[in-house]
Chimera marker file (.cmm) of the C-alpha trace (Angstrom):
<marker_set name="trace">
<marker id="1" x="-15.325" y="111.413" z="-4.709" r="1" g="1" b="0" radius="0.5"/>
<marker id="2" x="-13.062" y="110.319" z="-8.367" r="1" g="1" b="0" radius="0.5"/>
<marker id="3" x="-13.342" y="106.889" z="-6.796" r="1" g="1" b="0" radius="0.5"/>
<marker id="4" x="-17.230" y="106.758" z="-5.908" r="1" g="1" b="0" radius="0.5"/>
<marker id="5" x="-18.139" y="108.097" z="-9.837" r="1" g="1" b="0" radius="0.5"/>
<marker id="6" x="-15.916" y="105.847" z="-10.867" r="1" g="1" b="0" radius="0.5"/>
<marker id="7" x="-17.238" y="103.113" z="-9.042" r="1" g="1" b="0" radius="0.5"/>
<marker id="8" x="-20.756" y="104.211" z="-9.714" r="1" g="1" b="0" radius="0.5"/>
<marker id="9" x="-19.922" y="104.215" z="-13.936" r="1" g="1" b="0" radius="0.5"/>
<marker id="10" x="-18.715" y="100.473" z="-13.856" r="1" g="1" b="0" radius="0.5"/>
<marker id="11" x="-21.626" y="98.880" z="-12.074" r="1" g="1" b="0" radius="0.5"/>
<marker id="12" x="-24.056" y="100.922" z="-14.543" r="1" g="1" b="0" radius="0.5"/>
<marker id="13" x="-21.702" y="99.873" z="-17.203" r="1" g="1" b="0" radius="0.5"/>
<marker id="14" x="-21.925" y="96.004" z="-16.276" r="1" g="1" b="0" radius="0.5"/>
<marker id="15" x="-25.513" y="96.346" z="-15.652" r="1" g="1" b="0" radius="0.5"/>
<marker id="16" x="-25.990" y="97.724" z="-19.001" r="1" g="1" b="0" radius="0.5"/>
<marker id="17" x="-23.642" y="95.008" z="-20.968" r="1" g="1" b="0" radius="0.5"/>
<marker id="18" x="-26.782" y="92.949" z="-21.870" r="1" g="1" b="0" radius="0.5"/>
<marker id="19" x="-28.336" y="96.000" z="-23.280" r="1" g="1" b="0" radius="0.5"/>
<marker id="20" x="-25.768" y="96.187" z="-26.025" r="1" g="1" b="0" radius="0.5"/>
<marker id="21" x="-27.941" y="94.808" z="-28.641" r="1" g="1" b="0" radius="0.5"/>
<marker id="22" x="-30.711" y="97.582" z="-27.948" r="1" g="1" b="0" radius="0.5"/>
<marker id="23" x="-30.727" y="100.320" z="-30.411" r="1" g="1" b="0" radius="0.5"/>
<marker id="24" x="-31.716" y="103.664" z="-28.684" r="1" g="1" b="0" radius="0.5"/>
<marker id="25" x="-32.444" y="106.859" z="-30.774" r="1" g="1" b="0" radius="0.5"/>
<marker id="26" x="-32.807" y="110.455" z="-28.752" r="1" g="1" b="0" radius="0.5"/>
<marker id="27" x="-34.563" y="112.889" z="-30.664" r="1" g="1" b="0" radius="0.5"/>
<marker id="28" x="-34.266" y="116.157" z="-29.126" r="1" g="1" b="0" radius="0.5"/>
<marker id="29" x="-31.876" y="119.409" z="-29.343" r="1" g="1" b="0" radius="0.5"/>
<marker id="30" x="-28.488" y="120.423" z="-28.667" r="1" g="1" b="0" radius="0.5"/>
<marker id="31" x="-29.647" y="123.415" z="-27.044" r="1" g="1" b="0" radius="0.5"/>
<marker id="32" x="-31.635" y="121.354" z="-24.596" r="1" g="1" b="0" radius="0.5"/>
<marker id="33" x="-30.279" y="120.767" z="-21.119" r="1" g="1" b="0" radius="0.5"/>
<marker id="34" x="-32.646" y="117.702" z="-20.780" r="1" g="1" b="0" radius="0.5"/>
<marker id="35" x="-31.288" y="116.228" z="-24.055" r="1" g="1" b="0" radius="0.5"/>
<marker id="36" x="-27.380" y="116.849" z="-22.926" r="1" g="1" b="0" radius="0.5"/>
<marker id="37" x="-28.102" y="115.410" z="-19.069" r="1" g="1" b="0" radius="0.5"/>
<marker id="38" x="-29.461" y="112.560" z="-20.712" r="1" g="1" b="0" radius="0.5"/>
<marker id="39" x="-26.735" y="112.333" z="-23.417" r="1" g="1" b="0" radius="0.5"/>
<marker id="40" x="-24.156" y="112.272" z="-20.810" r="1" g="1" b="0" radius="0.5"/>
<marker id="41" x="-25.865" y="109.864" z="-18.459" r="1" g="1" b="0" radius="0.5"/>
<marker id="42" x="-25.929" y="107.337" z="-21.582" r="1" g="1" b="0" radius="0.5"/>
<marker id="43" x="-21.749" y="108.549" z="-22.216" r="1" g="1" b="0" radius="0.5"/>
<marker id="44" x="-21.100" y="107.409" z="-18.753" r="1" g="1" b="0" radius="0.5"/>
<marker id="45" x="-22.594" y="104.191" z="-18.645" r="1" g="1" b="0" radius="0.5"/>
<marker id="46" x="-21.295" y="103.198" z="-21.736" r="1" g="1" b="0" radius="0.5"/>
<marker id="47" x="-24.455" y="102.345" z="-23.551" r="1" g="1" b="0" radius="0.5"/>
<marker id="48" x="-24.438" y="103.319" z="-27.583" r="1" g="1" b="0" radius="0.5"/>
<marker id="49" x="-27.423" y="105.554" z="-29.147" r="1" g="1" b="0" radius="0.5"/>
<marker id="50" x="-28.293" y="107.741" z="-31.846" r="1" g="1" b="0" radius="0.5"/>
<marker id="51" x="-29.009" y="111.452" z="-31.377" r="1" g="1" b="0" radius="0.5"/>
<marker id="52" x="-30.975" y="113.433" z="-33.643" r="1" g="1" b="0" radius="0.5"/>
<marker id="53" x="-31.083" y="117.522" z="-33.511" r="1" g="1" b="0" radius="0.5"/>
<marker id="54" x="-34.422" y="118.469" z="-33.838" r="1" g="1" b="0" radius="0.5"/>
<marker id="55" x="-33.838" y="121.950" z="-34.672" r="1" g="1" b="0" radius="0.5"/>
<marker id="56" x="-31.689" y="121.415" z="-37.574" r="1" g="1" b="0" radius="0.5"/>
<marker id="57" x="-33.183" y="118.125" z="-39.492" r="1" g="1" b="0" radius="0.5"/>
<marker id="58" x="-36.370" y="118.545" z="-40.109" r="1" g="1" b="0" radius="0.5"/>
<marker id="59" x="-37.080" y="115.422" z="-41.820" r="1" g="1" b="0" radius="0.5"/>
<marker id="60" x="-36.092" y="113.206" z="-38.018" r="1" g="1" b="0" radius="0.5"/>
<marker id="61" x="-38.542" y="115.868" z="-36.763" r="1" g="1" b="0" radius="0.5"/>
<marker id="62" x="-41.308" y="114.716" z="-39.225" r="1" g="1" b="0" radius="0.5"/>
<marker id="63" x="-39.912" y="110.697" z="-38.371" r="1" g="1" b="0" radius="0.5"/>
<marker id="64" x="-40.270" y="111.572" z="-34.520" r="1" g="1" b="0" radius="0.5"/>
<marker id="65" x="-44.040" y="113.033" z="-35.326" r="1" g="1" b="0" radius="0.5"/>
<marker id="66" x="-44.863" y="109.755" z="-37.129" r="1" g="1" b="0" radius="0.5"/>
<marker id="67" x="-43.478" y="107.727" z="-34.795" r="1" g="1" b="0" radius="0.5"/>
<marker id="68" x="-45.230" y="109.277" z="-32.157" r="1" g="1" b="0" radius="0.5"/>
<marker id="69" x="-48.357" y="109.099" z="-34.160" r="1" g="1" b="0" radius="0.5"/>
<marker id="70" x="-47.920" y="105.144" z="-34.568" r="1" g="1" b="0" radius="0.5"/>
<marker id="71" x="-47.634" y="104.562" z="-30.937" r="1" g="1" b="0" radius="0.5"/>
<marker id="72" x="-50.761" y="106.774" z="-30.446" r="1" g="1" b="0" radius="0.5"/>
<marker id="73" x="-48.844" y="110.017" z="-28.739" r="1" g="1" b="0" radius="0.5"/>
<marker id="74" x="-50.799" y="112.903" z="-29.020" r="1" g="1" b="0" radius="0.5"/>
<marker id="75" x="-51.054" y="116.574" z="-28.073" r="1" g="1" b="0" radius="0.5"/>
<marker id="76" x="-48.026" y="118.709" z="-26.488" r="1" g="1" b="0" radius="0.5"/>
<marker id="77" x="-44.816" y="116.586" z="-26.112" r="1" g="1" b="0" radius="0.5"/>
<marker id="78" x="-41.640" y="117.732" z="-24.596" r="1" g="1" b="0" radius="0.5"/>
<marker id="79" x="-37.804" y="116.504" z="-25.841" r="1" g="1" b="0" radius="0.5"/>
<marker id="80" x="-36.062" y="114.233" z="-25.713" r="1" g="1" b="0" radius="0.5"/>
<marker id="81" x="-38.052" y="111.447" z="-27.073" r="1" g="1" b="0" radius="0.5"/>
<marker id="82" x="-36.292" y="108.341" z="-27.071" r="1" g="1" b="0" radius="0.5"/>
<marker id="83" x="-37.304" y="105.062" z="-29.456" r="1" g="1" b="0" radius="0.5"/>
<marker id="84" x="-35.722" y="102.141" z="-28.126" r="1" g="1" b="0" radius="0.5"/>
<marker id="85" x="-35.677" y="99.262" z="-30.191" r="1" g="1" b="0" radius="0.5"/>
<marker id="86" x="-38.232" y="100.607" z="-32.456" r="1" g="1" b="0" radius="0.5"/>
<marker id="87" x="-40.866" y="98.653" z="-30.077" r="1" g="1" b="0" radius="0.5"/>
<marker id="88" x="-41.534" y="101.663" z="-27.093" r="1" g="1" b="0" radius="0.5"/>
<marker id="89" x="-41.178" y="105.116" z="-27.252" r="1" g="1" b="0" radius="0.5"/>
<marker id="90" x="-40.438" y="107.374" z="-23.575" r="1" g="1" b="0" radius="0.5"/>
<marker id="91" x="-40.925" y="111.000" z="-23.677" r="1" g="1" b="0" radius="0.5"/>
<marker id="92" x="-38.020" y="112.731" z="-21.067" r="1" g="1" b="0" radius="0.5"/>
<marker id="93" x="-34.965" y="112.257" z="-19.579" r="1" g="1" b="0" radius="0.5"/>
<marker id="94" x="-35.378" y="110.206" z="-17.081" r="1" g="1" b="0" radius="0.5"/>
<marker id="95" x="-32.451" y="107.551" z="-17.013" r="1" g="1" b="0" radius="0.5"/>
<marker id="96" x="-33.384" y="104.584" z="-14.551" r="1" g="1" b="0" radius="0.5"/>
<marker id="97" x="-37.087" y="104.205" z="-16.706" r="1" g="1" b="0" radius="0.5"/>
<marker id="98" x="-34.622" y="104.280" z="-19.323" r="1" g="1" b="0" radius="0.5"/>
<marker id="99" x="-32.487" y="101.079" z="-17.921" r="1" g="1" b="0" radius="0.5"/>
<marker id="100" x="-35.831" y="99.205" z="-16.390" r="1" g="1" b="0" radius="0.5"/>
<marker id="101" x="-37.597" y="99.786" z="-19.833" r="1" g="1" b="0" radius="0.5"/>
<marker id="102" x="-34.232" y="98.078" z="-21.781" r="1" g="1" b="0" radius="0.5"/>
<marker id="103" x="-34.352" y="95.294" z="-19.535" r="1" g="1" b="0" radius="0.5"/>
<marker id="104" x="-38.370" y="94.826" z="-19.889" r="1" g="1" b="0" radius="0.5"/>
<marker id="105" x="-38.257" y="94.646" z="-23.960" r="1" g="1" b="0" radius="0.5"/>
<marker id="106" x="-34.939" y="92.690" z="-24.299" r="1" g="1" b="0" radius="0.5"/>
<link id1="1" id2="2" r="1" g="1" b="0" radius="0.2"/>
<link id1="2" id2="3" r="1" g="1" b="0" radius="0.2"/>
<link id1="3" id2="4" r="1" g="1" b="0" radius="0.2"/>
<link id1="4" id2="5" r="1" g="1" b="0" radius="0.2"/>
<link id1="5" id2="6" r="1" g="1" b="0" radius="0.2"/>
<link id1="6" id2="7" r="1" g="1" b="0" radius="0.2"/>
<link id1="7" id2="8" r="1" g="1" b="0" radius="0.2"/>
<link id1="8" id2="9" r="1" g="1" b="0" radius="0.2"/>
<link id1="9" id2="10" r="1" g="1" b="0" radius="0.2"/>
<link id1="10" id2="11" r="1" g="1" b="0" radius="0.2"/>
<link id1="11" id2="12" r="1" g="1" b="0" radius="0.2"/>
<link id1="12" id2="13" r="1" g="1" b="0" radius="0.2"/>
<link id1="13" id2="14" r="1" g="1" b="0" radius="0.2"/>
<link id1="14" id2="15" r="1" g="1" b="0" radius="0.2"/>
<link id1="15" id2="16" r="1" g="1" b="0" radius="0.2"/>
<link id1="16" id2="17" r="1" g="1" b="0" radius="0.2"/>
<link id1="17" id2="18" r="1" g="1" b="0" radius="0.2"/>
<link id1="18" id2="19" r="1" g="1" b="0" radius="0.2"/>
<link id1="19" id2="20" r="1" g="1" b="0" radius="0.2"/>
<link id1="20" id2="21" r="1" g="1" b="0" radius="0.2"/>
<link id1="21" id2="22" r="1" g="1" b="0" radius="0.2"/>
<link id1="22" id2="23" r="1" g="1" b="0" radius="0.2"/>
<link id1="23" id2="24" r="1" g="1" b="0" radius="0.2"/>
<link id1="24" id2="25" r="1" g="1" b="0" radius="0.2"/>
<link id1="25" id2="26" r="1" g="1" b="0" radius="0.2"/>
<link id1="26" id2="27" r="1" g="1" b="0" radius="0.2"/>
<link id1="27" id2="28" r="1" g="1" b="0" radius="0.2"/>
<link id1="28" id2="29" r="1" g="1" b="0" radius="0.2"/>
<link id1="29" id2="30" r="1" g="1" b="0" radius="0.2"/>
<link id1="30" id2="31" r="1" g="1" b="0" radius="0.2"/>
<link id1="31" id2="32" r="1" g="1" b="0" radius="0.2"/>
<link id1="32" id2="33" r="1" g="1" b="0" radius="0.2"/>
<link id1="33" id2="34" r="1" g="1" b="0" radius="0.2"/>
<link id1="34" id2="35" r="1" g="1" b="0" radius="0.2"/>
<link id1="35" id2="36" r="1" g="1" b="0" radius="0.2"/>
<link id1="36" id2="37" r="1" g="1" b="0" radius="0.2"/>
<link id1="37" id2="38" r="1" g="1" b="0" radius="0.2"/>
<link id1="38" id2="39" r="1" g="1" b="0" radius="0.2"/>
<link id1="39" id2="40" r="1" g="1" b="0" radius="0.2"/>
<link id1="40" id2="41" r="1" g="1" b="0" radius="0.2"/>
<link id1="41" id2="42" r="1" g="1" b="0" radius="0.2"/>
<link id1="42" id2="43" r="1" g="1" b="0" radius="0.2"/>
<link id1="43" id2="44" r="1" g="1" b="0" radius="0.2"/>
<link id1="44" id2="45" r="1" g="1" b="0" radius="0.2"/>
<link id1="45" id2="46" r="1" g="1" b="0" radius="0.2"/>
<link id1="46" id2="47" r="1" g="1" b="0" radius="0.2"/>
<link id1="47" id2="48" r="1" g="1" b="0" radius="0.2"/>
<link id1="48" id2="49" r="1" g="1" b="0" radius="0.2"/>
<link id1="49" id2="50" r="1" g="1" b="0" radius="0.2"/>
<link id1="50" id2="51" r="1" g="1" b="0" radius="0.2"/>
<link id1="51" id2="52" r="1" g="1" b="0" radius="0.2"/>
<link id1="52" id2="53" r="1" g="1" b="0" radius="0.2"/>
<link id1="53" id2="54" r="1" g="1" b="0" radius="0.2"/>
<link id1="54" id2="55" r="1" g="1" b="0" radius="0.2"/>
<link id1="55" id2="56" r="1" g="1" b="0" radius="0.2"/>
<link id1="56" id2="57" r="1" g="1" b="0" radius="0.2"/>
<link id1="57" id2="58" r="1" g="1" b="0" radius="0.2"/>
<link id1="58" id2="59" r="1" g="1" b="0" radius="0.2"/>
<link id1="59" id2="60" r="1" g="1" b="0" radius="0.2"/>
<link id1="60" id2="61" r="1" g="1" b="0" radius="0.2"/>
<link id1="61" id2="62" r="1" g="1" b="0" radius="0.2"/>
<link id1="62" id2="63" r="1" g="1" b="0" radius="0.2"/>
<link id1="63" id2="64" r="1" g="1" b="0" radius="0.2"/>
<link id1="64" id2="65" r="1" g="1" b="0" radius="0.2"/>
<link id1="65" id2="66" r="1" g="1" b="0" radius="0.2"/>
<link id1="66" id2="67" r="1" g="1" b="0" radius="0.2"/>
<link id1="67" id2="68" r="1" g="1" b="0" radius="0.2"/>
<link id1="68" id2="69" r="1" g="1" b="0" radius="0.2"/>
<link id1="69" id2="70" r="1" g="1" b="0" radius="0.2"/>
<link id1="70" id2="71" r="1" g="1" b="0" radius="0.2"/>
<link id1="71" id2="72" r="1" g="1" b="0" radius="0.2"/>
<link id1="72" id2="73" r="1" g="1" b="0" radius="0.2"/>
<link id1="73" id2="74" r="1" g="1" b="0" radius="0.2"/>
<link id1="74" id2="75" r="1" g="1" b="0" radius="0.2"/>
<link id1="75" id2="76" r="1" g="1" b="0" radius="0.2"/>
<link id1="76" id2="77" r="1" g="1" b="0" radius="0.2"/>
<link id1="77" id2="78" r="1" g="1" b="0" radius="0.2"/>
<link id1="78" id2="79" r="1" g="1" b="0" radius="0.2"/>
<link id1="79" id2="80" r="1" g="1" b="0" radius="0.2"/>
<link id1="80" id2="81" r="1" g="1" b="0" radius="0.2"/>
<link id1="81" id2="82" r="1" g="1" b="0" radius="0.2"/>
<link id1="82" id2="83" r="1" g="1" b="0" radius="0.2"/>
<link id1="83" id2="84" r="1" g="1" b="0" radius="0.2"/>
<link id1="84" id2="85" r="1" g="1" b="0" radius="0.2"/>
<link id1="85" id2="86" r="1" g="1" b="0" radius="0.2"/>
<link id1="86" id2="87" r="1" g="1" b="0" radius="0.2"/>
<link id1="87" id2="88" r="1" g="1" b="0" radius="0.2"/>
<link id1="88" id2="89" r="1" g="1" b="0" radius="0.2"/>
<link id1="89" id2="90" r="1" g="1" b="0" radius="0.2"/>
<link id1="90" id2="91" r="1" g="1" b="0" radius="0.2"/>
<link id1="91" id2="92" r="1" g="1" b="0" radius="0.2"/>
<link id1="92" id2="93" r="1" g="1" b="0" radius="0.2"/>
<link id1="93" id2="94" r="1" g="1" b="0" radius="0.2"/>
<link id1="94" id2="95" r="1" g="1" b="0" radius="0.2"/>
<link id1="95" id2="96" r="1" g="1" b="0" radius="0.2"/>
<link id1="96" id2="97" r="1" g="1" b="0" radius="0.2"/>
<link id1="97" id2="98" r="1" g="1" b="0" radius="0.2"/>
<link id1="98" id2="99" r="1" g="1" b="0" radius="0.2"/>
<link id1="99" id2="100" r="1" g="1" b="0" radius="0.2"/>
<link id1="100" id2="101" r="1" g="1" b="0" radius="0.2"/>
<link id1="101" id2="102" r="1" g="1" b="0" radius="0.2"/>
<link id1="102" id2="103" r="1" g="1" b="0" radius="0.2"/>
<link id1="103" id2="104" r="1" g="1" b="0" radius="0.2"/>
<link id1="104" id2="105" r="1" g="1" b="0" radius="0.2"/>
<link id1="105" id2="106" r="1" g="1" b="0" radius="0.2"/>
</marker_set>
């Protein structure tokens, strides 16, 4: 089972080496299991981001809002909210939109 996980981190890895130049913020909560799951999935595949904890900086809070604002986001929106490349904004954790959208805005 080691060896399958293993296996499993190094093709995301390779598939993600061409990604290194994205920049990929998470805004979102430490207290979130969305915002960990997703933290980890990023850990494992070796890919590089920024995380921001909504409940104790206010001021990436009010960034988030504005960002979400620009992109034309409204009404209720759940964490995390990830900016990648400053270009496209995804709302939730949801890893493989995460890789196709990387490899769409390159």
């Amino acid at each position: 089972m080691k060896n399958l996980f293993l296996i499993i981190v190094i093709v995301i890895s390779l598939g993600c080496k061409h990604q290194a130049g994205n920049k990929i913020i998470i805004y979102g909560s430490e207290k979130c299991n969305h915002c960990i799951q997703l933290k980890d999935d990023l850990d494992s595949a070796g890919m590089q981001y920024t995380f921001y904890d909504l409940d104790v900086n206010r001021e990436k809070e009010l960034e988030m809002i504005n960002k979400l604002k620009k992109h034309k986001i409204r009404g209720n929106v759940s964490i995390p909210v990830l900016d990648l490349n400053g270009k496209q904004l995804i709302i939730g954790a949801d890893f493989k939109k995460l890789q196709r959208v990387l490899k769409s805005i390159k």
